[in-house]
N, C-alpha and C positions, 0 to 999 in steps of 0.2 A: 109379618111375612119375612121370613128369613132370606139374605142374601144367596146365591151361589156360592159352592164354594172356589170354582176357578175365577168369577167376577171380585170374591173376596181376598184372594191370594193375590191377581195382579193388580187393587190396588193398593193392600199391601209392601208389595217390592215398589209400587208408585212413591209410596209414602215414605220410604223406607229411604230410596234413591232420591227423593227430591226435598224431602221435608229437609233436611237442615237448610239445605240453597235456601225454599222459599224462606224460613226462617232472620237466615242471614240479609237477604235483601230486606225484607218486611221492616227488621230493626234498624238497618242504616237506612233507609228512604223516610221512617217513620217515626223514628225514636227523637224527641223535640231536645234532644242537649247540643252541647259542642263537637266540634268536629272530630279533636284526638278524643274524648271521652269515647264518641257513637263507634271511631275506629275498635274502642279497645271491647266496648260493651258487644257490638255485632259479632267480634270475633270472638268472644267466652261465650254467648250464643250456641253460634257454631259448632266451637269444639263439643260442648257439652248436647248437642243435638245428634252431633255424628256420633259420638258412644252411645246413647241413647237408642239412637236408628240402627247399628252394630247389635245390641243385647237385644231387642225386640224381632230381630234378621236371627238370629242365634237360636230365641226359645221358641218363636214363631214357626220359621222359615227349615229351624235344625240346623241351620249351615249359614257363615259369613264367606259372603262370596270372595275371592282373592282380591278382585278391584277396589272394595268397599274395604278391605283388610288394609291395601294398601294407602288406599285417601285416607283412611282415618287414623292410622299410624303419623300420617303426614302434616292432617288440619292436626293433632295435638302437639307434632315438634313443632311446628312452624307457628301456630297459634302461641301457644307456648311461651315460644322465644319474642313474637310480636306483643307479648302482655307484658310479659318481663322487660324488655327493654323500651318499650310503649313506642315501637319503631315496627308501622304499616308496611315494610317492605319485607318483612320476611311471611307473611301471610299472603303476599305478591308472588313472594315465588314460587309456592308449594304447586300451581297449577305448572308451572315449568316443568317442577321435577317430574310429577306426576306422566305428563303427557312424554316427555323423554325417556321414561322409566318403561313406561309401554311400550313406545316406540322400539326402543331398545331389545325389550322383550320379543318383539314379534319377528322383529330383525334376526333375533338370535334365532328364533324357531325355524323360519326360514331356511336358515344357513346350513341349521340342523336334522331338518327333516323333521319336528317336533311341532306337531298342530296344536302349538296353545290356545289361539282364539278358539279351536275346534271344543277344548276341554273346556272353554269359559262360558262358548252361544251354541254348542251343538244340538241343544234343543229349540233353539231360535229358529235355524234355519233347516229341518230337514231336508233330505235328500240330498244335500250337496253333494258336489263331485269333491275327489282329492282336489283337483285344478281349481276346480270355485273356491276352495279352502285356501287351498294357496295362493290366489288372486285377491281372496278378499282379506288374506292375512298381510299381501306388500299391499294391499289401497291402506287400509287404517294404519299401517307401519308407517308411512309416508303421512297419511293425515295427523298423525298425533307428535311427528316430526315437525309438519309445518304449524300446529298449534302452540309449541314448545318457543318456537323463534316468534309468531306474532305476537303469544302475550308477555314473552321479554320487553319486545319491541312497546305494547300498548305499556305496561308499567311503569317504564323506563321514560315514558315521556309525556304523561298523562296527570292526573289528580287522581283523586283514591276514588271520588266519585264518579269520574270519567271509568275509571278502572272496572268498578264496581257493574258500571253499565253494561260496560261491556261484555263482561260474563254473563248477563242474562239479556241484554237484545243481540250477543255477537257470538260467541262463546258457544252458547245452548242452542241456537238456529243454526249456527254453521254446521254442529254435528249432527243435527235431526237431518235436515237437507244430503251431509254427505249420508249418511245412509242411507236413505230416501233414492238417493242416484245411482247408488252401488245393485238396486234392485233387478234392472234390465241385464244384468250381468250375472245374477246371482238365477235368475232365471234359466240364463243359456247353460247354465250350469248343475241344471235339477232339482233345483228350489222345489219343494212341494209348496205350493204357493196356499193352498188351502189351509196347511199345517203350522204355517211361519208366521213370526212375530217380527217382521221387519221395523216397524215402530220401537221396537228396544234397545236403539243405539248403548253402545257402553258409556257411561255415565263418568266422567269426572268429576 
């Protein structure tokens, strides 16, 4: 019995968006060596899952979407530099730059009148208003601002393992949730609610 093929495509981008995360965790909770070894082996993982998840998004999907363009530019400098120098803090930062990068971006669009989140989830959220666009572009502009300063903050004063957690009990629930809340809002705003994929936060 053959899949669907819209059941087959979303979990596709499932797979595509999450598999390297589960991957990276899987090897550092589970990989039985030393600490600096599990750091260096989890992050060549990684890297090499997020190209991976890029070419299969590419020949599959036909298109690499700009957020996965950009994290995966990112997990291989910062990977990268954290193999080569076997120094865990620069694979700490990449979720900094990442979430400041966006932030940044949506900020600018803002300023500019330039609906980038529109171009990124416009098939997310049909019907939206300009306003709902504009609203839901300063909430995530702002979420992915305060995301930038708390995982400086967790990095900066944590363990690699404490760190690690936190990106997947703190990290990945905060952002399900703030989307999840932005709903009631996205509603007053013409959400076609039958049409929307509200469960597909943007993914870091």
């Amino acid at each position: 019995m053959s899949v669907p093929q819209k059941e087959a495509s979303a979990g596709l981008k499932a797979g595509i968006e999450y598999g390297p995360l589960i991957l990276f965790f899987a090897v550092n909770f589970l990989a039985p060596i030393g600490p600096l070894t599990r750091v260096l082996v989890a992050t060549g993982v990684f890297m090499a899952a997020t190209v991976v998840a890029m070419i299969v998004s590419k020949v599959k999907l036909g298109r690499i979407s700009p957020m996965l363009w950009l994290s995966g530019v990112l997990v291989v400098v910062f990977g990268g530099l954290t193999l080569y120098f076997h120094d865990e803090r620069f694979i700490k930062m990449k979720p900094t730059i990442v979430y400041a990068m966006f932030s940044a971006l949506l900020f600018f669009g803002l300023a500019t009148g330039r609906p980038l989140i529109q171009m990124v989830l416009g098939n997310v959220y049909p019907g939206l208003t300009e306003l709902g666009w504009r609203k839901l572009t300063r909430n995530w502009a702002c979420f992915f601002a305060f995301m930038a300063v708390l995982n400086e903050a967790v990095w900066r004063n944590s363990t690699w393992d404490f760190w690690v957690g936190f990106k997947l009990w703190g990290a990945m629930p905060l952002t399900i949730a703030f989307a999840i809340a932005n709903i009631p809002m996205l509603l007053r705003h013409g959400l076609n609610a039958e049409g929307a994929k509200v469960d597909e936060p943007p993914v870091e």
